[in-house]
C-alpha positions, 0 to 999 in steps of 0.5 A: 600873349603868344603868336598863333602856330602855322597850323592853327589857321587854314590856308586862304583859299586860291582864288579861281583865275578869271573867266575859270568858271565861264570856260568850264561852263562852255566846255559842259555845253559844248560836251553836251551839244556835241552830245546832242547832235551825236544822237542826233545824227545816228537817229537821222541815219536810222530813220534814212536807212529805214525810210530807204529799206522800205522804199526799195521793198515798195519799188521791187513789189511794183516791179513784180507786178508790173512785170506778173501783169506783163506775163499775164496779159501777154500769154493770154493774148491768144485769139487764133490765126494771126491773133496768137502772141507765139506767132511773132518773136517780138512779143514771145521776147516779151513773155520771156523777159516778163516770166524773168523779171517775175522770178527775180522780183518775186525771190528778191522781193521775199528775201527783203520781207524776211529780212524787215520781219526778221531782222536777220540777213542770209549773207553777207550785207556786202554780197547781197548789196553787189548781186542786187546792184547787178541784177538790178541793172540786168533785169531793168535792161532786159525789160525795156530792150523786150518793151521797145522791141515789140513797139514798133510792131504793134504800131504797124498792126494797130494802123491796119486794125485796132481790136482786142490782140492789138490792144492786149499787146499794147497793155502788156508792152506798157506794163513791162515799161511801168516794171523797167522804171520800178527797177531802174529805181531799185538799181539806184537806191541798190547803187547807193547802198553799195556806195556806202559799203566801208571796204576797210 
C-alpha cells in the first residue's frame, strides 16, 4: 500500500484566533455608528442653519415694519400750530432714523427672500456676513438712541395735555423701540454666523 502524496490531501484550515470574530463585528458596528452619527450631524447642522436662516429673515421683516410704522405714524402726526412733528428736532430725528432703518431692512430683507428662493448669493457669504454684522449694530443703535431721545419730551407734553400729537408720538416712539429690539436680535444671529465663518 502506498502513502498518500503531499498534494493529494488539502492543508487543514487555520483556525481563526479567539475573540477574531467578535473584534470584526465591532469594528462593522462601530464603522456603522460613526456612520450614523456622521449623517446624523451634518443633518442637525442643516435643520439649525435653515431654522436660523429663516428666523433672521422673520426678525428683519419685523424690524421693517416696526420701523415703516415708525416713519408713518410720525410723519403723519401733523395737526397744526404747536401739533406738527417738524417743529421739534427730537421727533424729526425719529422720522430720519425711521425713514433709514426702512431702507436698510427693506433692501436687507429683499437680498435674504431672494437668497431662500433661489438658492443663489450676490457675493461672497463672508462679505455679506461682515456688512450685516455692522450694519445690524449700526441701525439698532440709531433706533433706540432717536427712541430715548424723544421720550422725555413726550412725557413733558403729555403732563401739560394728552391728545391725539401726544399720543401719535408716543405710538411712533414705541415702534421704533419694537424695530431696535428686532435688530438687536439680527445683530446677534448675524455675529454668530460671522463667528462661524472658517478664515483658513
Amino acid at each position: 500500500m502506498s502513502d498518500p502524496k503531499h498534494g493529494d490531501t488539502p492543508p487543514a484550515p487555520i483556525p481563526p484566533p479567539p475573540g477574531a470574530a467578535a473584534a470584526t463585528r465591532d469594528s462593522e458596528s462601530q464603522t456603522a455608528a460613526g456612520t450614523a452619527t456622521g449623517v446624523g450631524s451634518i443633518l442637525r447642522r442643516w435643520k439649525r442653519e435653515d431654522f436660523l436662516k429663516k428666523s433672521y429673515l422673520g426678525f428683519r421683516c419685523g424690524a421693517l415694519l416696526f420701523s415703516s410704522l415708525a416713519f408713518i405714524i410720525m410723519a403723519s402726526n401733523k395737526h397744526g400750530d404747536w401739533k406738527d412733528f417738524d417743529r421739534y428736532e427730537e421727533y424729526r430725528y425719529v422720522l430720519a432714523i425711521a425713514v433709514l432703518s426702512t431702507l436698510y431692512t427693506g433692501l436687507q430683507t429683499f437680498r435674504r427672500i431672494h437668497e431662500l428662493s433661489t438658492g443663489t448669493e450676490f457675493s461672497s457669504p463672508r462679505n455679506w456676513d461682515m456688512i450685516d454684522f455692522i450694519g445690524d449694530q449700526a441701525v439698532a443703535y440709531l433706533l433706540i438712541s432717536a427712541a430715548s431721545s424723544a421720550v422725555p419730551l413726550t412725557n413733558r407734553m403729555r403732563e401739560n395735555v394728552d391728545n391725539i400729537f401726544t399720543d401719535s408720538s408716543a405710538s411712533a416712539i414705541g415702534m421704533e423701540f419694537l424695530a431696535f429690539l428686532a435688530m438687536a436680535v439680527s445683530a446677534i444671529i448675524s455675529g454668530y454666523k460671522l463667528s462661524r465663518q472658517s478664515y483658513i
